[in-house]
N, C-alpha and C positions, 0 to 999 in steps of 0.2 A: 648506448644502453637502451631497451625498447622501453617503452612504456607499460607502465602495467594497466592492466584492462580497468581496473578501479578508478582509473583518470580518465579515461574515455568520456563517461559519462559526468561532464563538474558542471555540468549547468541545471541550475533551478529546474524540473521538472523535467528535465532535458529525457530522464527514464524515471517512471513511475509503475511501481507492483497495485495491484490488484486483486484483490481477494475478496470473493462473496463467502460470506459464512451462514449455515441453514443445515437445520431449523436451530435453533436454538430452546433451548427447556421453557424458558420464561418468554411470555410474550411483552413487550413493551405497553404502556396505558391504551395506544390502538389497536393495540390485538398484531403488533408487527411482529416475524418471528426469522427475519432474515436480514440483515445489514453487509455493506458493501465498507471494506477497508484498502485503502490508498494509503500509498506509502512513498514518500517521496526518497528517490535513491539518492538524491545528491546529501540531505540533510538526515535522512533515516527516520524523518519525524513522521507521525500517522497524523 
């Protein structure tokens, strides 16, 4: 039975998404209007 492609990746950080988001409506207390989101594939956690 092959493995399915979901298994590939089972190690901590092993693949990791990235996603910049910008500009955003509201700026943060420094005037930031753009932030970077990491997502780790093995856990799914941000």
């Amino acid at each position: 039975m092959p493995k399915s492609r979901a298994s590939k990746f089972d190690k901590i950080l092993e693949l990791t998404n990235v996603d910049l988001c910008c500009p955003v409506l509201v700026a943060s207390f420094l005037g930031i209007k753009y932030f970077l989101l990491f997502i780790n594939n093995h856990s799914k956690k941000m």
